[in-house]
Structures are given as C-alpha cells and as structure tokens.
Residue frames as qw, qx, qy, qz and C-alpha x, y, z in Angstrom:
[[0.554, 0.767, 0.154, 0.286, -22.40, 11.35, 12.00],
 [0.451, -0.703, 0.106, 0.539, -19.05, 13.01, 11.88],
 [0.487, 0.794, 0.018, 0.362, -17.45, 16.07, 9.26],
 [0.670, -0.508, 0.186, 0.509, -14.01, 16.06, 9.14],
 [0.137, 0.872, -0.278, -0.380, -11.79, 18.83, 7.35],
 [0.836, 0.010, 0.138, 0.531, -9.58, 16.53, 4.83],
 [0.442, -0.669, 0.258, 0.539, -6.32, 17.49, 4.49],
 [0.596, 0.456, 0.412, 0.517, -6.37, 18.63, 0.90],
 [0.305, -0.024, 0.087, 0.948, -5.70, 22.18, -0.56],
 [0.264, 0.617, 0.428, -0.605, -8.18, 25.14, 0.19],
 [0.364, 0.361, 0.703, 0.492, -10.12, 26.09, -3.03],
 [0.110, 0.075, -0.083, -0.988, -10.92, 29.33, -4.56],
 [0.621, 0.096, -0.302, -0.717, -14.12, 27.10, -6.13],
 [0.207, -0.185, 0.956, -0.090, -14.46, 23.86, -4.95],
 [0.702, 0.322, 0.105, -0.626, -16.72, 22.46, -6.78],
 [0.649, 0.447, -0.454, -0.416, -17.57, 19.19, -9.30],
 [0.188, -0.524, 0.826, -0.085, -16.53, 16.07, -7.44],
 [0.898, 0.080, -0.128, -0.413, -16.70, 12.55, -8.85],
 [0.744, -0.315, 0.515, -0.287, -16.14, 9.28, -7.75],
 [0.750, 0.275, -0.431, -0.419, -14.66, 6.73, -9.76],
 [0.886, -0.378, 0.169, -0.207, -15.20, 3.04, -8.63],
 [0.857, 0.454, -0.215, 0.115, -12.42, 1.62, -11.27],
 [0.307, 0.764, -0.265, 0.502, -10.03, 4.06, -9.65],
 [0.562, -0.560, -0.551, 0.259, -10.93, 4.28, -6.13],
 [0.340, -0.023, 0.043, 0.939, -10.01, 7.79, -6.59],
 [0.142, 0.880, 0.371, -0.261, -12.25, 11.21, -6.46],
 [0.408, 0.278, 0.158, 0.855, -11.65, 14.05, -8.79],
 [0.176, -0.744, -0.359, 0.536, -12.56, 17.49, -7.80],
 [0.420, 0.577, 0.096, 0.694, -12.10, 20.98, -9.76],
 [0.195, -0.649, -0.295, 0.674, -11.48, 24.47, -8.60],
 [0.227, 0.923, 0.253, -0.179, -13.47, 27.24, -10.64],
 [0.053, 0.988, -0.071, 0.125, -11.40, 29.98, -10.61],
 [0.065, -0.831, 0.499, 0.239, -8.25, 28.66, -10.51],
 [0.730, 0.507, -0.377, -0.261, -8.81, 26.70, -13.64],
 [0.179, 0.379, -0.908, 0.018, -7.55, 22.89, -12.07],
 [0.828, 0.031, -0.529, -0.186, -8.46, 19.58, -12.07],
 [0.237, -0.622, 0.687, -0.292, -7.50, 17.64, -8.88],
 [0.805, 0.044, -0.591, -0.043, -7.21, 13.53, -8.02],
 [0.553, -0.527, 0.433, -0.479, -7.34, 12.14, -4.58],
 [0.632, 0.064, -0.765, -0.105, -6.51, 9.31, -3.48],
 [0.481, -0.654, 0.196, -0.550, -7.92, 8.58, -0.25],
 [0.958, -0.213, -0.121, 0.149, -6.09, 5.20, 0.69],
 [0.770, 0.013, -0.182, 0.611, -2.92, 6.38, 0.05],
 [0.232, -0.849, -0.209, 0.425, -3.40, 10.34, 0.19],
 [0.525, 0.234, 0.448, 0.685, -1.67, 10.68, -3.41],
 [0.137, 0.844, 0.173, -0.489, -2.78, 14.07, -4.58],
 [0.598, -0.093, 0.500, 0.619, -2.53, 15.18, -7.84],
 [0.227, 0.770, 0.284, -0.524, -3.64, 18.49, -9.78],
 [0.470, 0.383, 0.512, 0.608, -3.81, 19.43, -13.63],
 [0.111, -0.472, -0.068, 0.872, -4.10, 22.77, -15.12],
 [0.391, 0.600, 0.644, 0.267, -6.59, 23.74, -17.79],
 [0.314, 0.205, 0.184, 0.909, -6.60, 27.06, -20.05],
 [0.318, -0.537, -0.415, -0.662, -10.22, 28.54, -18.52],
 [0.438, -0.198, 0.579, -0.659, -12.43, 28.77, -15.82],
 [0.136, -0.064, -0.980, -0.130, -13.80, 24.90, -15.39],
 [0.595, -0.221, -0.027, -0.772, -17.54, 24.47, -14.80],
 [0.895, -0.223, 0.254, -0.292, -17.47, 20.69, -14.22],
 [0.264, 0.482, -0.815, -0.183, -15.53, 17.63, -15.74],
 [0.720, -0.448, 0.458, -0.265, -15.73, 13.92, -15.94],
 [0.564, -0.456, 0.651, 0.223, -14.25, 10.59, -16.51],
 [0.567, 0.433, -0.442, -0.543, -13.90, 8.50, -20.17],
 [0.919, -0.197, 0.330, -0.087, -13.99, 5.31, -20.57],
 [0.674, 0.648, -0.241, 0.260, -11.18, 5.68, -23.21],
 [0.604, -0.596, -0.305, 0.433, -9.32, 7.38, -20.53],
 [0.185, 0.132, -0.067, 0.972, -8.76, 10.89, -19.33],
 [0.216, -0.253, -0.347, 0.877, -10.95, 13.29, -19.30],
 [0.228, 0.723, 0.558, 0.338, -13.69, 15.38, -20.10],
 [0.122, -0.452, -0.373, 0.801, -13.87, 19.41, -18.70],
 [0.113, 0.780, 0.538, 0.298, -16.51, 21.75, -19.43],
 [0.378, -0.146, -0.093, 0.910, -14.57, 24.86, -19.93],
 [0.118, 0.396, 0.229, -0.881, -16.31, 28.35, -21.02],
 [0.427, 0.493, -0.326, -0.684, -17.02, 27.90, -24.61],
 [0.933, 0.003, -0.144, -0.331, -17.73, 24.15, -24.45],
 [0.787, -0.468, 0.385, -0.119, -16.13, 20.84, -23.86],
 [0.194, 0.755, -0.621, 0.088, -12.66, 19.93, -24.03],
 [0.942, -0.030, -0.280, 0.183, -10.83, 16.63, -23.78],
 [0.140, -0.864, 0.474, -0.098, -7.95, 16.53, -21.07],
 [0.866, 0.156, -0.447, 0.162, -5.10, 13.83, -21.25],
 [0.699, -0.708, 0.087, -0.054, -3.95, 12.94, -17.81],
 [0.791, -0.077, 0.111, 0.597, -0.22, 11.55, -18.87],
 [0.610, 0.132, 0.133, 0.770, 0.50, 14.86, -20.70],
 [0.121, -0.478, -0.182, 0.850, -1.77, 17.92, -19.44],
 [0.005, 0.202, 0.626, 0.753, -3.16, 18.36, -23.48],
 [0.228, 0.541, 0.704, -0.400, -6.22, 19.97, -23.55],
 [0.122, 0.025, 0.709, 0.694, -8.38, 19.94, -26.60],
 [0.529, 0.089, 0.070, -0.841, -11.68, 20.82, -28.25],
 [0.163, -0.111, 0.980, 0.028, -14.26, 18.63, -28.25],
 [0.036, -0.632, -0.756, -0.166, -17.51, 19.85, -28.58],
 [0.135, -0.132, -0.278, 0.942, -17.98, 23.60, -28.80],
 [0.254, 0.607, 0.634, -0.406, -21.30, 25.69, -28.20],
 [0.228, 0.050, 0.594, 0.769, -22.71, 26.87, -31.38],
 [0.343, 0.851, -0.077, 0.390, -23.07, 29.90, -31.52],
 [0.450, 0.091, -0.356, 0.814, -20.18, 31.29, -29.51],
 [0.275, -0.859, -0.218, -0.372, -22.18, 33.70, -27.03],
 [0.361, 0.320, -0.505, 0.716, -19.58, 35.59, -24.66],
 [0.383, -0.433, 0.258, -0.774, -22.11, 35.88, -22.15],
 [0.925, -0.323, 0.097, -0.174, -23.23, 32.20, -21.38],
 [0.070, 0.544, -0.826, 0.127, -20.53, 30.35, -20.13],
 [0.770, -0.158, -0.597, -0.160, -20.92, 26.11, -19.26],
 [0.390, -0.446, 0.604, -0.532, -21.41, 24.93, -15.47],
 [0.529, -0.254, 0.771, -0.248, -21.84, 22.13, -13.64],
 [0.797, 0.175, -0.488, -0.311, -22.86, 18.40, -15.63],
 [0.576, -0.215, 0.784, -0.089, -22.58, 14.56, -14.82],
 [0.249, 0.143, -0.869, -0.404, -22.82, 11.54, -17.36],
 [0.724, -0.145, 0.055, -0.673, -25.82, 9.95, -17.48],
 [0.778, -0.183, 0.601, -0.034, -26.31, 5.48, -17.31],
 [0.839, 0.515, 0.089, 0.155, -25.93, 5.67, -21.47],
 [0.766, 0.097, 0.173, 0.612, -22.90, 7.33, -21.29],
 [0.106, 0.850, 0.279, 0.435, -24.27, 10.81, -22.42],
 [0.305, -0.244, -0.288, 0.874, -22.36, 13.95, -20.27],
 [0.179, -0.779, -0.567, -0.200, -25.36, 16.14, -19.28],
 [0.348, -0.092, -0.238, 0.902, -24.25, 19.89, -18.44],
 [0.161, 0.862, 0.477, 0.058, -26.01, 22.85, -18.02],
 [0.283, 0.496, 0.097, 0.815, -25.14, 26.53, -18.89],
 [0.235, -0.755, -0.389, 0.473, -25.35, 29.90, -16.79],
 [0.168, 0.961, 0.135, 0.171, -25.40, 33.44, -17.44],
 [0.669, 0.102, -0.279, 0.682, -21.58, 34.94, -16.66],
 [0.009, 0.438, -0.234, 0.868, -23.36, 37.38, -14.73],
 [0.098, -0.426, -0.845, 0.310, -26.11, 34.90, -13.06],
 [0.191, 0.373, 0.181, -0.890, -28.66, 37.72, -14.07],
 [0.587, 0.323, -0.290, -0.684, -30.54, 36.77, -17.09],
 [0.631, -0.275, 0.722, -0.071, -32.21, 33.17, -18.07],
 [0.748, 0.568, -0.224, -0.259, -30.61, 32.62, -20.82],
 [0.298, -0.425, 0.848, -0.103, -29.03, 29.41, -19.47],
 [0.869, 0.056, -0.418, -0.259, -29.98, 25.59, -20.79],
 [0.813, -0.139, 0.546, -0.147, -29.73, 22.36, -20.50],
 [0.492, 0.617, -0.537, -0.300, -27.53, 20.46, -23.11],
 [0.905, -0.086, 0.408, 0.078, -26.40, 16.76, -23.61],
 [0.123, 0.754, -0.586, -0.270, -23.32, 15.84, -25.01],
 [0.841, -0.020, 0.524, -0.131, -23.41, 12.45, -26.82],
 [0.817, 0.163, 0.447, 0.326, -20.70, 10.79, -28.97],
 [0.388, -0.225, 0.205, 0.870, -19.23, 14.73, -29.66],
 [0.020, -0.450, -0.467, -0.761, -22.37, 16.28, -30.79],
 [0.041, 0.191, 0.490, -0.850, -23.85, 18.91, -28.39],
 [0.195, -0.484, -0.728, -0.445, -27.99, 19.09, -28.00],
 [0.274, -0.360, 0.247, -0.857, -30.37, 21.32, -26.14],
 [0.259, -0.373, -0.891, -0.028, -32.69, 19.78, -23.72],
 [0.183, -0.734, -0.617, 0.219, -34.11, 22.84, -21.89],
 [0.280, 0.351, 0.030, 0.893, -33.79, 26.42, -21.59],
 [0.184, -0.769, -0.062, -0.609, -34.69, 29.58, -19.91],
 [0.740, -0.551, -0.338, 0.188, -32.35, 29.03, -16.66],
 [0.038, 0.873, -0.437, 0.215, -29.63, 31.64, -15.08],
 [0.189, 0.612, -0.727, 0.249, -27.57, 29.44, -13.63],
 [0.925, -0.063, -0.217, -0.305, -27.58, 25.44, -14.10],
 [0.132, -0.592, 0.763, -0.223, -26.56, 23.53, -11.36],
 [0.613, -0.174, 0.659, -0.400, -26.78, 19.72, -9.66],
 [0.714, 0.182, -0.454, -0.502, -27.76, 17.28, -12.32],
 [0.315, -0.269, 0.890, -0.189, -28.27, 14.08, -11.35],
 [0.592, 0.004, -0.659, -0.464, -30.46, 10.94, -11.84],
 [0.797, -0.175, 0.272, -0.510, -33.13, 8.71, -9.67],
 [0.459, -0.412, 0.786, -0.055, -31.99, 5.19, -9.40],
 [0.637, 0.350, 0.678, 0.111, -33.86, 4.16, -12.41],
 [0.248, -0.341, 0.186, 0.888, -33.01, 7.12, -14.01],
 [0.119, 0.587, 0.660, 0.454, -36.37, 7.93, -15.03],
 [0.206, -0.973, -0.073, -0.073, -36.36, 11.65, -13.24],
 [0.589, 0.282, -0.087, 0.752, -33.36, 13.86, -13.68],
 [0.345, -0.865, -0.168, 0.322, -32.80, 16.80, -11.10],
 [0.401, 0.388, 0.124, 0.821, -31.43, 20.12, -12.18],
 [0.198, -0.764, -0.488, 0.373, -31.58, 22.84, -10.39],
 [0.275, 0.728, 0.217, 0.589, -31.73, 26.48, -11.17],
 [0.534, -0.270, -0.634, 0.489, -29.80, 28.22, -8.59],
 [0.076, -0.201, -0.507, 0.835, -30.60, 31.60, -8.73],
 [0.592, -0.365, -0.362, -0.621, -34.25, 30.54, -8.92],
 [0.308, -0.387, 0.749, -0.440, -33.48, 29.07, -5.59],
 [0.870, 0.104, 0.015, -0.482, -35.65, 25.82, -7.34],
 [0.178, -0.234, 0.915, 0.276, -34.22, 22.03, -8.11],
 [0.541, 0.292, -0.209, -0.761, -36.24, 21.05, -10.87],
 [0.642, -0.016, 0.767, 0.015, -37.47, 17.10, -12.31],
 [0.516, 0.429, -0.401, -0.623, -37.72, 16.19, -15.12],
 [0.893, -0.019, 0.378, -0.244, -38.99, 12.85, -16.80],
 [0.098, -0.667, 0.694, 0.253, -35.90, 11.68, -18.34],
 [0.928, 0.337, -0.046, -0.154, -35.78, 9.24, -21.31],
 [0.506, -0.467, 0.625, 0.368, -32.46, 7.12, -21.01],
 [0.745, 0.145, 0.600, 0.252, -32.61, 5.56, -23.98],
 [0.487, 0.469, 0.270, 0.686, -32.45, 8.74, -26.01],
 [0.327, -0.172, -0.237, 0.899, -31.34, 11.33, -23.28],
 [0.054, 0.341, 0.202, 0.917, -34.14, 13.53, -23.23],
 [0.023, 0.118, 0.360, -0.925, -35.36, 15.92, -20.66],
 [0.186, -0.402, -0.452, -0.774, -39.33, 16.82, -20.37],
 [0.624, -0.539, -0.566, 0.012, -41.93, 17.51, -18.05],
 [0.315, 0.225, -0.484, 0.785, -40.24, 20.06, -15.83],
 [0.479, -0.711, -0.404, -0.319, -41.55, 20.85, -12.94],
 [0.045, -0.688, 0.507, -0.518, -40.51, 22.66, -9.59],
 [0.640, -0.093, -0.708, 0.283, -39.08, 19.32, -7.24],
 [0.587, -0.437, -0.279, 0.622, -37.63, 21.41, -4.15],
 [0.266, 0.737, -0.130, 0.607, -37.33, 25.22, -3.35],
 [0.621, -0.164, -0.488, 0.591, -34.35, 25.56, -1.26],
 [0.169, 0.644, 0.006, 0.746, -35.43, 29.31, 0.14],
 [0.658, -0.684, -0.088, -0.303, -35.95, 28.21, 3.79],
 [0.820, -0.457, 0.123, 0.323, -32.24, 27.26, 3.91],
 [0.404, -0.534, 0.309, 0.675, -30.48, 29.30, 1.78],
 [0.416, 0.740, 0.007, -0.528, -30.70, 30.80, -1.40],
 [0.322, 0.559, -0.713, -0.273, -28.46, 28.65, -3.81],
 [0.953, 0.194, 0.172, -0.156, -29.27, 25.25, -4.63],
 [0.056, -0.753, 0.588, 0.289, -25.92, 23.80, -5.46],
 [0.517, 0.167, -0.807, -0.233, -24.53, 20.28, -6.58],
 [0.810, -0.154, 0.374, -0.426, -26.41, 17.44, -5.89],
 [0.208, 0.080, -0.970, -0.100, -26.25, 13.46, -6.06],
 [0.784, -0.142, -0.011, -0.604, -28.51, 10.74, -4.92],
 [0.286, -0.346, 0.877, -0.174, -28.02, 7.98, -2.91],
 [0.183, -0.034, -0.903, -0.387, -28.95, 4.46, -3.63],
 [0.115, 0.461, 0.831, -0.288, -32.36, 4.38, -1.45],
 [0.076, 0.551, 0.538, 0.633, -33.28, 7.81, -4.37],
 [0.377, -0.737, -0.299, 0.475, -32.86, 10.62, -1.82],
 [0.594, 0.630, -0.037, 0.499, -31.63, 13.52, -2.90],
 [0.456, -0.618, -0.038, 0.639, -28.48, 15.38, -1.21],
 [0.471, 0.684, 0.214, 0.514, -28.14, 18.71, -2.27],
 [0.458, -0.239, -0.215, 0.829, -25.20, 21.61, -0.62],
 [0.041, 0.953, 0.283, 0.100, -27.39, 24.72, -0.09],
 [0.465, 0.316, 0.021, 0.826, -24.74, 27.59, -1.05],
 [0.183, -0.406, 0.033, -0.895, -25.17, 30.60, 1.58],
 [0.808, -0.285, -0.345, -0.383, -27.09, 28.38, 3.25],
 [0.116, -0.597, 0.746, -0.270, -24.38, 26.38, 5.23],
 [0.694, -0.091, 0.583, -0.412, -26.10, 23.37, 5.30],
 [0.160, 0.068, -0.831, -0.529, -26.46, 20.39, 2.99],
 [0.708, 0.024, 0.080, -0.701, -30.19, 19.05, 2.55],
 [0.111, -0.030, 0.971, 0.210, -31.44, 15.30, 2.33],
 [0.691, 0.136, 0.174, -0.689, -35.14, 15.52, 0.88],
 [0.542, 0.295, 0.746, -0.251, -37.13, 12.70, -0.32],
 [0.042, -0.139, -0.546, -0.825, -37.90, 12.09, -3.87],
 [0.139, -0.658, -0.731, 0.114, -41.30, 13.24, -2.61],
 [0.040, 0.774, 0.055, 0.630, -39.98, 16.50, -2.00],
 [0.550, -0.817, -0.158, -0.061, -40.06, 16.33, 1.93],
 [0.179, 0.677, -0.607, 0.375, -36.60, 17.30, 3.94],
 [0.930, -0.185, -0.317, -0.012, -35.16, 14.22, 5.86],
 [0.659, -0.447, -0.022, 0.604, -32.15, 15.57, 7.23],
 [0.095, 0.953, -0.134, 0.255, -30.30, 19.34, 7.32],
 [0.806, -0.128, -0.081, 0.572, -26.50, 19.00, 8.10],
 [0.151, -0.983, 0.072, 0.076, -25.17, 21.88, 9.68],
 [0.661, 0.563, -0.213, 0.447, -21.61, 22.73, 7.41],
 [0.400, -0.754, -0.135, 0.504, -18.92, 24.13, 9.39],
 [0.425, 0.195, 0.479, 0.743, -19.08, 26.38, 6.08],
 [0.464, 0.561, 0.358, -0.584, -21.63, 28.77, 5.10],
 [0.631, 0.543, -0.375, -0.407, -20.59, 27.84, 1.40],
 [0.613, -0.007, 0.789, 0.044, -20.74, 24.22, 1.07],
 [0.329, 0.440, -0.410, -0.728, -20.57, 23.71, -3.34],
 [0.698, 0.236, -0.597, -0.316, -21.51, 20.21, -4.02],
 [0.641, -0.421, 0.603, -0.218, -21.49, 16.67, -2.60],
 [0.297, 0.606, -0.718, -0.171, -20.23, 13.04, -3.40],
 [0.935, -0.291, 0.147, -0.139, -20.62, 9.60, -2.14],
 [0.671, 0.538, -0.507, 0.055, -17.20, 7.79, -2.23],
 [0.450, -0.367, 0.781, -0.230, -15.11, 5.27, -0.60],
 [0.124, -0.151, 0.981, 0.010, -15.21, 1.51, -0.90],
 [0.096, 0.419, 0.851, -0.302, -18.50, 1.33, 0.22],
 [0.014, -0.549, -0.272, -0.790, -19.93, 4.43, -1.65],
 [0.476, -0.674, -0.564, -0.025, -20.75, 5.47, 2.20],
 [0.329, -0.465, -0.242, 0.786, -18.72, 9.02, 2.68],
 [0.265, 0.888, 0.373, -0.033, -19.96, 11.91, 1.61],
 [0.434, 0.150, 0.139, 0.877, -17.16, 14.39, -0.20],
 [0.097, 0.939, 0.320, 0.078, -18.88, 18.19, 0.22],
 [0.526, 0.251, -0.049, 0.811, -16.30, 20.97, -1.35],
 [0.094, -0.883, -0.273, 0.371, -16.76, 24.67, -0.08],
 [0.208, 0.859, 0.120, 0.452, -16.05, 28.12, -1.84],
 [0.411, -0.483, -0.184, 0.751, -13.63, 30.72, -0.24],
 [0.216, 0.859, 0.460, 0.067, -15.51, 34.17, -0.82],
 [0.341, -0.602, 0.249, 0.678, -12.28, 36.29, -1.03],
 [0.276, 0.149, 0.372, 0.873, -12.85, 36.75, -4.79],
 [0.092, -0.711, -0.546, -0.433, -16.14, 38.68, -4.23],
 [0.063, 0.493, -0.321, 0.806, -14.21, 41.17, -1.74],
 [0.712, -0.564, -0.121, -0.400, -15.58, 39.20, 1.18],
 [0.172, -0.497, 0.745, -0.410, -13.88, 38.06, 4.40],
 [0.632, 0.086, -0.746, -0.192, -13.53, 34.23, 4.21],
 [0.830, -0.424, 0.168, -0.320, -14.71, 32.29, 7.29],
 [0.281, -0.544, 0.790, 0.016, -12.07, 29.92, 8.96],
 [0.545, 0.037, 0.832, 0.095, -13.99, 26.64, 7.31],
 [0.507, 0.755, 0.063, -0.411, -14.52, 28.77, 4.29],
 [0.498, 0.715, -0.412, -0.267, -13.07, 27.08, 1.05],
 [0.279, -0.274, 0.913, -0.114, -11.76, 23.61, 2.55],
 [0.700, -0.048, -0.626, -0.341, -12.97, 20.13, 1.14],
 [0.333, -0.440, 0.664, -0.505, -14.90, 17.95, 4.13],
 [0.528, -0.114, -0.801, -0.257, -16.02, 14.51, 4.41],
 [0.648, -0.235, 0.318, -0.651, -19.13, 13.47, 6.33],
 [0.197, 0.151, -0.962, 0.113, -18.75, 9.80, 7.99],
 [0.005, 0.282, 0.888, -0.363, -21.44, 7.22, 9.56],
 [0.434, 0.154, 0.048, -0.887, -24.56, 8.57, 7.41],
 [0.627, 0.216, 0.710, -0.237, -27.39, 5.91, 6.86],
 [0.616, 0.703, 0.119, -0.334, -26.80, 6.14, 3.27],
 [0.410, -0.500, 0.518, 0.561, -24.79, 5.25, 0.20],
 [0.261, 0.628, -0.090, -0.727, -24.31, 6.25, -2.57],
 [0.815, 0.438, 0.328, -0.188, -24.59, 5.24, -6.49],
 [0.482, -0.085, 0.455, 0.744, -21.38, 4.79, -9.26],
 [0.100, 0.724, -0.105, -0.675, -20.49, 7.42, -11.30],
 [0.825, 0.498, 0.261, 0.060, -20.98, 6.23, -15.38],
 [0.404, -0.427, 0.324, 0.741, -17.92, 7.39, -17.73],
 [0.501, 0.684, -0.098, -0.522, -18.68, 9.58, -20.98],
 [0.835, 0.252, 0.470, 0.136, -18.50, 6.96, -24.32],
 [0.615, 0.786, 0.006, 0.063, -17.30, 9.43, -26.42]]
C-alpha cells in the first residue's frame, strides 16, 4: 500500500469526491470556499467552478452538468457556462439546517442528508431527491454524513457524525426508501467524526474518521479489517477511481478556519495505491 500527496490545490474543505466512469475524471468540492473541482488524472487537466454558497456535496447528470447541494437546497450547475440554478429547494426555509453530504442512488435518486449549522441540535434528516421533488426519509440527526449503498443496494449507510455512529438502513431501491435504522459502526475508538464513506465491490465499507487521522475498512458485519494511518489527522471522505476503480481518492480539511494551526498534510487531497480492493461506479441523478 502506498499514499501519495497529489499534486492538486490545498482545500479549505475537501470534501465530496466522485468518480465518473464515462469521464474518467473525479470531481471534488471545497466547503468553504464554495467550488466545484474536475481532475483529470491521465492528463492532470484541472479545472474549478464557482458556486454562490457553501457546497455540502454535488453530483453528476445524465443530461449533463451538474447537481450541488448548496445551503437552502439543490441547485443545477452548467459546466460550459458556470449558471447556477434552483432546483429543488427545502420547504420550509429553516436558517439553521443547512444540506451536507449525498450520493445518487442505482435508480437515479440523489440521496443527501442535512446538518445543524451549528452541529449541536438533531434536527438534521435524511431526504431523497427524485425527478425535482424533495422527500424525507429520516430524521433526528446533527450532522448527516457518508451515504452510500451495499452492492445490492439493499442496506444504505449514513452516518451521524456527531453521534460518532454510521447507521443501516434497509433500503428499498425501487421506491428509495430508508427504514429499519439501526447503529452499523461506532467510530469512537478512532476518532470522533465518522466522515464520507463508499464501498467497495467485495461490500466493505471505507469510511475517513475526521480527527481521527485514519480511514477505516469494516466489514458489512461491522468488524474493522484494516485502519490506514492518514498523514492527516483530518482525512474528509474517500473514493475509488481510476481505470480499474482500484485507487482510493481521500480529501483532507485544513483547520485554519476554526483558529487552529494546520498540520503540514493538513488540507491536501491523497491517493492510496495497491489496496486489495475496488471499488463500485458512481450512478448519475435522472432528473
């Protein structure tokens, strides 16, 4: 196994990264300084968009462009011209929850959760976006992170990070809905933040333990299979990508907006080579 620094710009947030096979390209966001990025990792293209908010997540269409889950709901972006539009806003307007992290499920569906904007109260959800109408699937969380999906996508992971918990649910594809919760994984013996997660094709889950420095590989069983020591202590998310869906993208966080002294591998994007694993394609929202 080897984690190498890539040679991309340091991120205030690094956070959200997806894979697309069509493309051969990864997108990424940064939080907190409200862009979009594109990679190309054959050639080393780079390319970065601006958006009018603080992003929580984003992903592809099959129209093309964009989705982004900005504060107050989700927003269409148009790669040729920068446009960013409404698309689905939360109803009511509540200045205190703001939208975080999401992925697209196998129907198409863009699955996001919500967080307190102070990470103090759980009056976060779960929500599904499908075909521009916005639905609850859960509730009572402070701050929803990781979604993902089990290779048959009959158990959805969500985690609640500061419940330090990743959660299952039994997960109906065929009409996107969420039940059964139960506590999967608590991440408090490595760190206190449950971040993004994916899942490789053998239905592992990898999940970047924020504060934690480490990423996790557990078992859908629950057990830990492997602890990767970051040269981060804020590792935000992870990725499978490449040809082979066999590298692992994991952004990081630079704590300089929370009046902390960043760490030299604090806020850098890194890729982890030669792991016994690969990963699973990324779907594109239908709507």
């Amino acid at each position: 196994m080897r984690i190498s620094r890539l040679d991309l710009p340091r991120c205030q947030v690094g956070e959200g990264p997806v894979w697309d096979v069509a493309e051969q390209a990864l997108f990424y966001i940064d939080i907190l300084a409200q862009k979009v990025f594109r990679w190309d990792p054959i050639t080393g293209d780079h390319a970065q968009w601006d958006v009018p908010d603080m992003i929580g997540s984003m992903a592809l269409r099959e129209e093309g462009g964009a989705i982004i889950a900005l504060v107050n709901g989700v927003h269409s972006l148009d790669f040729s011209t920068g446009a960013v539009e409404p698309l689905a806003l939360m109803e009511p307007a509540d200045p205190a929850i703001q939208l975080a992290d999401g992925k697209v499920d196998r129907k198409g569906r863009f699955i996001f959760g919500t967080s307190h904007r102070k990470a103090s109260e759980p009056v976060g959800g779960l929500f599904a976006l499908d075909k521009g109408t916005i639905r609850q699937l859960d509730s009572g969380l402070i701050l929803g992170n990781g979604p993902c999906w089990s290779p048959d996508g009959a158990t959805l992971y969500h985690a609640d990070s500061m419940a330090h918990l990743i959660y299952a649910y039994d997960y109906d594809m065929e009409n996107g809905t969420a039940s059964n919760r139960r506590a999967f994984f608590n991440t408090s013996d490595y760190g206190p933040i449950p971040d993004g997660c994916t899942v490789s094709a053998d239905g592992d889950l990898w999940t970047a333990i924020c504060e934690g420095g480490v990423l996790l590989r557990i078992s859908p069983e629950g057990e830990v299979k492997q602890v990767i020591e970051m040269p981060t202590k804020l590792p935000a998310s992870c990725m499978f990508f490449g040809e082979k869906l066999d590298r692992l993208f994991v952004p990081s966080i630079d704590p300089s907006f929370l009046g902390r002294e960043p760490g030299e591998g604090d806020g850098w994007n890194y890729v982890i080579d030669d792991l016994d694993a690969t990963g699973l394609s990324e779907p594109r929202y239908h709507g």
